[in-house]
C-alpha positions in Angstrom: -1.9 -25.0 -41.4 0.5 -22.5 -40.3 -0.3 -18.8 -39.7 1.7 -16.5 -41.6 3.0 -13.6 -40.0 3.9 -10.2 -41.3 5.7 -7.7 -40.3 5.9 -3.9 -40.4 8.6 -1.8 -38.3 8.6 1.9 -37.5 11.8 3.1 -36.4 15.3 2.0 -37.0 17.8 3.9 -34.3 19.4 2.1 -31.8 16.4 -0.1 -30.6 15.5 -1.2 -34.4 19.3 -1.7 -35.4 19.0 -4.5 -32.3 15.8 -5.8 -33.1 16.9 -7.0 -36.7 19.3 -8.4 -36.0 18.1 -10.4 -33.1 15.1 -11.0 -36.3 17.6 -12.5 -38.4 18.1 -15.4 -35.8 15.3 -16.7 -35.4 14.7 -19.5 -36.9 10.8 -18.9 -38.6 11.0 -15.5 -38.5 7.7 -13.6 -39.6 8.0 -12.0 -43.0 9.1 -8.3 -43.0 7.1 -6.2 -45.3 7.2 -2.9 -44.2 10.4 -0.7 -42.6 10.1 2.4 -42.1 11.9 5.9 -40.8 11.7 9.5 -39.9 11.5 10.3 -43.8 11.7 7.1 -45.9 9.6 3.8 -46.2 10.0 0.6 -48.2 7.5 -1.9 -48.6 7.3 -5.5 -50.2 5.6 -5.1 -53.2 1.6 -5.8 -53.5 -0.3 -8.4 -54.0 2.0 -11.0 -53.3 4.2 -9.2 -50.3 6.7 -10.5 -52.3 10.1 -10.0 -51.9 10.1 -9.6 -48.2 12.4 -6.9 -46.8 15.9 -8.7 -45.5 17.1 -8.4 -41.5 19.6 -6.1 -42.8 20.8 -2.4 -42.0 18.2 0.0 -44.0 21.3 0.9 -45.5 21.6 -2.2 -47.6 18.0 -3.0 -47.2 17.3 -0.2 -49.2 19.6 -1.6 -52.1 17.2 -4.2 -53.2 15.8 -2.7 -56.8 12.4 -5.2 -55.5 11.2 -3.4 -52.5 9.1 0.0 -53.2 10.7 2.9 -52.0 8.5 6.0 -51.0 8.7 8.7 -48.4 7.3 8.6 -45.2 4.1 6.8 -45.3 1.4 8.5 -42.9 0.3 5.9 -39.9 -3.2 5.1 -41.5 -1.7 4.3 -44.8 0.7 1.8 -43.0 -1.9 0.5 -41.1 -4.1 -0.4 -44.6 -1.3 -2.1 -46.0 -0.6 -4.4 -43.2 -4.3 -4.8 -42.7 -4.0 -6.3 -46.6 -1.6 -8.5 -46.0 -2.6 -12.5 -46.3 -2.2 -13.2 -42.9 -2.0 -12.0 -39.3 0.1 -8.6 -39.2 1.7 -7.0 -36.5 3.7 -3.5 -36.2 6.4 -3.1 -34.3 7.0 0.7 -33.2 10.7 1.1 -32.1 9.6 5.2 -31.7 8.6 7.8 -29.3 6.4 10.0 -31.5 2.9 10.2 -30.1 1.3 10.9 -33.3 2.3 7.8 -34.2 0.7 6.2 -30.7 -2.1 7.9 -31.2 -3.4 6.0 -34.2 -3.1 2.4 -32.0 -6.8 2.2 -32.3 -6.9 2.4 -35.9 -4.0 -0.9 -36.4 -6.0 -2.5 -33.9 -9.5 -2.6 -35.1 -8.3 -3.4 -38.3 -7.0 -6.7 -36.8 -3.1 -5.2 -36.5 -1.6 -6.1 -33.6 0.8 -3.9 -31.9 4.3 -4.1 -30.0 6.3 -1.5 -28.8 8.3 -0.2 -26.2 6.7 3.6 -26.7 5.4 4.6 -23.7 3.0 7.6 -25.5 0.2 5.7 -26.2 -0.3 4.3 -22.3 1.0 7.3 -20.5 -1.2 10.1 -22.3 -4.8 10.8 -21.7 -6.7 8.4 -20.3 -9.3 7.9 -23.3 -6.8 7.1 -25.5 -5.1 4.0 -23.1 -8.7 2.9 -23.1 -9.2 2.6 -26.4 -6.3 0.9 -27.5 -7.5 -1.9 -25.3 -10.8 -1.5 -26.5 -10.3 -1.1 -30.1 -7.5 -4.4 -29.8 -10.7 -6.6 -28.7 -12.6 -5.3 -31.8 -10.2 -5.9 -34.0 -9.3 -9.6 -32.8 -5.6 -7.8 -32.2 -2.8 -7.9 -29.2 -1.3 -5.2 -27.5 2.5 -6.1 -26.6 4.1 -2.9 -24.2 5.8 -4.7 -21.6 9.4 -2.5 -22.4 7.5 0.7 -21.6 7.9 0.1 -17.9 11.3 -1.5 -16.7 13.1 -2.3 -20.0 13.0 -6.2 -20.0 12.2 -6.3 -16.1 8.7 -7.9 -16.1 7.0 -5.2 -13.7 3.8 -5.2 -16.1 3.6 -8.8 -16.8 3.6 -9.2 -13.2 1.5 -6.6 -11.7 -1.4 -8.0 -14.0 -0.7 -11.7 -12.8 -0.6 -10.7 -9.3 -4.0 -8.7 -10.2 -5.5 -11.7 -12.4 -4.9 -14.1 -9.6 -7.0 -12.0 -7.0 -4.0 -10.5 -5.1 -4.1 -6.6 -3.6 -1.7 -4.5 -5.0 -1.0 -2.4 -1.3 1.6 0.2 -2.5 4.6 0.0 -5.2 7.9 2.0 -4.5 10.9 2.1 -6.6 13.3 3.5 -9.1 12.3 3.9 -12.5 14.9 5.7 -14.5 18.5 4.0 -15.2 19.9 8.0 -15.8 18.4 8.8 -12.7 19.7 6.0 -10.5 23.4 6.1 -11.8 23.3 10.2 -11.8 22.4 10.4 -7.7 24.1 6.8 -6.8 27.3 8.7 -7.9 26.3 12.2 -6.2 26.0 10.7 -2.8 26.9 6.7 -3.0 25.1 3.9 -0.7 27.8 4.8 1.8 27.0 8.5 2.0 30.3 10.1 1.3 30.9 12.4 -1.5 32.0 15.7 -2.5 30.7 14.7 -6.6 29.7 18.4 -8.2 26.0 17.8 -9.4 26.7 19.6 -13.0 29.7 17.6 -13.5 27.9 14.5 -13.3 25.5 15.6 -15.5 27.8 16.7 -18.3 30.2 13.4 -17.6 27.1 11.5 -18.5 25.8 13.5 -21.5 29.1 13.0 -23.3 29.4 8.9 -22.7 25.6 8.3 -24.0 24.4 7.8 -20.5 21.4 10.4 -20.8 19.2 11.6 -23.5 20.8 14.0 -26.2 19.1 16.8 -23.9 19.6 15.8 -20.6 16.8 18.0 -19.3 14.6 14.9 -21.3 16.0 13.0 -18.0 16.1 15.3 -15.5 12.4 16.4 -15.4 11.3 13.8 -14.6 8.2 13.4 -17.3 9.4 10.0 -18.5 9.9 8.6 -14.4 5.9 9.9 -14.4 4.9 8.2 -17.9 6.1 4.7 -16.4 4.3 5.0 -12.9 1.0 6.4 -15.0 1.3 3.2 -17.3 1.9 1.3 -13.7 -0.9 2.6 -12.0 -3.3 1.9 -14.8 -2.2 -1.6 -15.0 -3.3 -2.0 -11.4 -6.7 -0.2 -12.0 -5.8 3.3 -11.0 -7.5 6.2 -13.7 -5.0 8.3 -13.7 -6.0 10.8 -16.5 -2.4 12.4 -17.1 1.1 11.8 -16.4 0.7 15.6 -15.0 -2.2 14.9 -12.9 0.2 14.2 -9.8 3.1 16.0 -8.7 6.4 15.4 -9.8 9.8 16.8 -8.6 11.7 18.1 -11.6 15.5 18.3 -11.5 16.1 21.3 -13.5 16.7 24.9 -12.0 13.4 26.7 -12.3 15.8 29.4 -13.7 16.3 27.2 -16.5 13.1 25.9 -16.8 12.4 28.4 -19.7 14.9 27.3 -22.0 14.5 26.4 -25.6 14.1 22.7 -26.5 16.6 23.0 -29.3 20.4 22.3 -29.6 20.6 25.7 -28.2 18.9 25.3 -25.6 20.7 22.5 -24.5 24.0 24.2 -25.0 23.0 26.9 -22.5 21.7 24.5 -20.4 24.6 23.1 -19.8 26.1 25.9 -19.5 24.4 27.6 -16.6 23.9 24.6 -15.0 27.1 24.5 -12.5 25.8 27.9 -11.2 23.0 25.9 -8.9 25.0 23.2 -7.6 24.6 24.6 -4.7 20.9 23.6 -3.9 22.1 19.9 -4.6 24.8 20.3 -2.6 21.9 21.1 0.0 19.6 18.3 -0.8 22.7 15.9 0.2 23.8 17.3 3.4 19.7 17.1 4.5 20.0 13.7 3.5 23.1 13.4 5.3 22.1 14.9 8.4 19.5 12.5 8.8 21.5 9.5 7.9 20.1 9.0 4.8 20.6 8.9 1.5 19.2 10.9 -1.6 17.6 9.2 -4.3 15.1 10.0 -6.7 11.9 7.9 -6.1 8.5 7.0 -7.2 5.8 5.6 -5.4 2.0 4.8 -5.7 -0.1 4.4 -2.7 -3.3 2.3 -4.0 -5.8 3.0 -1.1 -5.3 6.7 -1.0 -4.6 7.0 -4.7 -1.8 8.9 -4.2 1.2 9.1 -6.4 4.5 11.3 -6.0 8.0 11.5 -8.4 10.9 12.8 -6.5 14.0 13.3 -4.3 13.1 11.5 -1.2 15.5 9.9 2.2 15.7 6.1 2.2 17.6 4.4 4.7 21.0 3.5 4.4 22.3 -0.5 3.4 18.3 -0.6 1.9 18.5 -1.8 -1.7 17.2 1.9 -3.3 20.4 3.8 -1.2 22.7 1.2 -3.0 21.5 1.2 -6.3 24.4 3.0 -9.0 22.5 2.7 -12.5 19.7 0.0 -12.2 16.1 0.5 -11.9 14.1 -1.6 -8.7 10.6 -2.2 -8.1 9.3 -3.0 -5.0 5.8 -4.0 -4.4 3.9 -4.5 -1.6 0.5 -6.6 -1.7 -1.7 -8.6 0.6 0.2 -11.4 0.0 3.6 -9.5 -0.2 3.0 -7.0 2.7 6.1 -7.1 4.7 8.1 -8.7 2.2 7.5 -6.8 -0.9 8.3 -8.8 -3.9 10.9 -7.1 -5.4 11.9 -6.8 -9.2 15.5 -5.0 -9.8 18.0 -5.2 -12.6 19.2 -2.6 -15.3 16.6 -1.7 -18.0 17.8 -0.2 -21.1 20.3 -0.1 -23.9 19.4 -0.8 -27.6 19.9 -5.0 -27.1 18.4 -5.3 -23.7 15.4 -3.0 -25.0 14.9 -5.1 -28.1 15.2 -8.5 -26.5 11.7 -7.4 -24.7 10.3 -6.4 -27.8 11.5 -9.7 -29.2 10.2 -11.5 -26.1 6.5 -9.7 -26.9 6.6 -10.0 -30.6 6.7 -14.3 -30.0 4.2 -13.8 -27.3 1.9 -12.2 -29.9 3.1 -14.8 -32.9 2.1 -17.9 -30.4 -1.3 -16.1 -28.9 -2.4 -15.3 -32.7 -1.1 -18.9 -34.2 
């Protein structure tokens, strides 16, 4: 007999505008009985989870007089009513909001399995990336979070193979933010020559999508240390925070005290040609050595040391060319002077939810 599959989605931006779509052509598509968003929900009515919600827009979703409309449902109330459902329920979380993250555990051990490309839940405190996991075994559930390293590169998927099948992970090294990697492979290209303003760059980006609505969300450099957190606990490292090891942040200290509102974006922006100069500086360093500026991560497994920041890499090696994609390079017993090397760009709303579409049928075929 065939499992039935249902379906509950938090989160209908970019990411979830892709993800049903891409739902809508598949050809046994589980049954969607919950979508919800910053301040409305609709559900398939109980007992029968019966109409299910169409791979639509919410816009004309929300149309259909059969669905139940309601305001925003709190996480343990969504996780009930997928837990009720006659079959094997999963929630897709298409947000960023660690409250949501934080109640994992509570999906999980009530057999609700979880995908998602939010990297809160595995990047927080410790305890909590521990009992996710934990409370997934409990509950008979999977966990699915491959897009919250990488986009659709594979770096997890591969780490814990390479871990699974007895390899040592030695040291990993790379570039893990696409706004990051375009921003400085435009400041000071693979060839070294450029007179690109910093602040320019930065506001050229902001206005074409290319960074987060407040680019200071980019530029210090948190969500570069959530994805090498998530990376180093994958390969067995405790890393209790993703502030627990220093990270190099991009924004003026001067500005560091800004509001996190529209505002304080505005100002930002604002104030931020008046330190060009110490860029400026970081490229001729870079450039009196030879070198190239980029802004790197790294892990070093046997001293457990792990660093975020501007750093010199050699000229024609694959980190000095990169303009906009992310690249992982690691280095294990078996890959020690050849790392095995993972490189391509990572984000966007299709390319994001094609990995969560990729975990989602992972989960669908483990569970069947």
């Amino acid at each position: 007999m065939t499992t039935p599959f249902y379906l509950g989605i938090v989160g209908v931006g970019g990411v979830g505008k892709a993800f049903l779509e891409q739902l809508g052509r598949l050809p046994n598509p589980p049954k969607l009985v919950l979508l919800a968003r910053s301040s409305q929900t609709l559900s398939s009515p109980v007992p029968l989870f019966s109409p299910s919600i169409p791979f639509t827009t919410w816009e004309d979703a929300a149309k259909s007089p059969s669905l139940v409309k309601s305001g925003a449902l709190p996480p343990t109330e969504i996780a009930a009513f997928l837990a009720s459902t006659p079959g094997r329920a999963i929630l897709v979380d298409n947000t960023s909001d660690l409250a949501l993250a934080e109640t994992y555990p509570t999906f999980l051990e009530q057999g609700v399995s979880v995908v998602t490309p939010n990297k809160k839940g595995f990047s927080e405190d410790i305890t909590l990336f521990n009992n996710i996991f934990a409370s997934a075994i409990r509950g008979n559930a999977l966990v699915q979070h491959q897009c919250t390293v990488g986009g659709t590169l594979p770096v997890l998927s591969t780490l814990r193979d390479l871990v699974a099948t007895g390899d040592e992970i030695i040291r990993i090294e790379g570039v893990l933010s696409g706004t990051l990697s375009l921003l400085l492979g435009e400041f000071m290209p693979g060839n070294g020559i450029s007179n690109a303003r910093w602040s320019s760059l930065v506001s050229h980006a902001k206005e074409i999508g290319h960074t987060e609505p407040d680019p200071r969300d980019d530029l210090n450099g948190v969500d570069f240390a959530r994805k090498l957190t998530i990376i180093a606990r994958v390969i067995g490292i405790e890393v209790t925070r993703p502030d627990s090891f220093p990270v190099e942040s991009l924004i003026p200290v001067e500005l560091s005290s800004l509001p996190p509102s529209p505002e304080g974006t505005t100002e930002f922006m604002r104030e931020l040609p008046k330190y060009d100069v110490r860029m400026d500086a970081a490229r001729k360093a870079a450039q009196e050595q030879g070198k190239i500026l980029r802004y790197v991560g790294s892990i070093d497994v046997s001293t457990r040391a792990i660093e975020v920041g501007l750093r010199h890499v050699e000229k024609g090696s694959l980190i000095a060319n990169l303009q906009g994609s992310q690249i992982v390079s690691i280095y294990t017993k078996r890959y020690d002077t050849n790392p095995l090397i993972l490189q391509g760009g990572g984000g966007g709303g299709e390319v994001t939810a094609m990995g969560l579409m990729a975990d989602l049928l992972k989960v669908m075929e483990q569970l069947k």
